[in-house]
Phi, psi and omega in degrees: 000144188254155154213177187226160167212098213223152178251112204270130157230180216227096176304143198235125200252129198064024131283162167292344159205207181256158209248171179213126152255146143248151193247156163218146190233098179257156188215171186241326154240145183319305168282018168319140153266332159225172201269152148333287198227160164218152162219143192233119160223127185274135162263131166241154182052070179250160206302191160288124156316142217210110161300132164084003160237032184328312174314317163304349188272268199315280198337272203326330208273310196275346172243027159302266211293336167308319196267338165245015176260001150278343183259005163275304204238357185080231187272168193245130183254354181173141197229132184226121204219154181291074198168189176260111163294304169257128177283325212205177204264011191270352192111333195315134187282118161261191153009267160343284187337284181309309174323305195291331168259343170295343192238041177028069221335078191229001176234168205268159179229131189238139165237117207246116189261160145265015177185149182301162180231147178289124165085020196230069186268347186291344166284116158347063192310189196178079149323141165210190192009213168279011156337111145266018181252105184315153168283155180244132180252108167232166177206127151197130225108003168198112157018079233285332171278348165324301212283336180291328181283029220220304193287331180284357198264320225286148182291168252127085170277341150332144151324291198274136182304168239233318142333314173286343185265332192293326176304333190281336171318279172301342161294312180313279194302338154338127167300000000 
């Protein structure tokens, strides 16, 4: 099962922080038009944003809804998270990166940006529909050209693939 994912967070009044749904959208092929399963789970007391650790935010939210959407759907063939796997072309890990070793490096992590990261030409731009502003490509655990033809399969008229928007959807609209 393929899936995309995204995280919403939330200022939390009278608590020690702030709460988060994450979201998962699962699907069974790449040109699927609509997902399988949605899932949703609110997080409370989740850190603070932390510069040059985003990950440390994100990771816990994405491997939340990740442990129940294997426990919905079985195994997972590709996790597609809003962000970067890798920053820069030496490897420095982002987002992606961690997903990819928190999920012991056995399912592939696709990254899919809406915006250049400084110092990140290693990422794959990826034109789609009549876009002329490219997706940012990172991967690991698959072939980074790989991965884009994979993200080019997805349906869509759009940049953003129709499914990947449904995720940021469905954390936003969550209670």
């Amino acid at each position: 099962m393929l899936v995309c994912t995204d995280v919403d967070y939330r200022p939390e009044t009278g608590g020690p922080g702030d709460s988060a749904r994450a979201a998962a959208v699962l699907f069974r092929d790449w040109p699927d038009t609509a997902p399988a399963h949605e899932l949703v789970q609110r997080l409370d007391d989740v850190p603070p944003y932390q510069p040059g650790a985003f990950y440390r935010r994100e990771l816990p939210c994405l491997l939340a809804v990740l442990e129940a959407a294997t426990q919905v759907a079985g195994a997972l063939t590709a996790v597609m998270i809003d962000g970067y796997v890798t920053l820069d072309a030496a490897g420095r890990a982002g987002l992606g990166a961690y997903l990819y070793g928190a999920l012991g490096a056995s399912v592939p992590v696709i990254g899919v940006a809406k915006t250049a990261f400084q110092g990140s030409p290693h990422a794959l731009p990826l034109c789609r529909g009549d876009s002329q502003r490219p997706l940012y490509i990172t991967a690991a655990g698959l072939d980074v050209g790989e991965a884009a033809r994979c993200i080019a399969q997805m349906a869509g008229p759009h940049r953003l693939p129709t499914l990947l928007r449904r995720a940021d959807q469905v954390c936003r609209r969550a209670p």
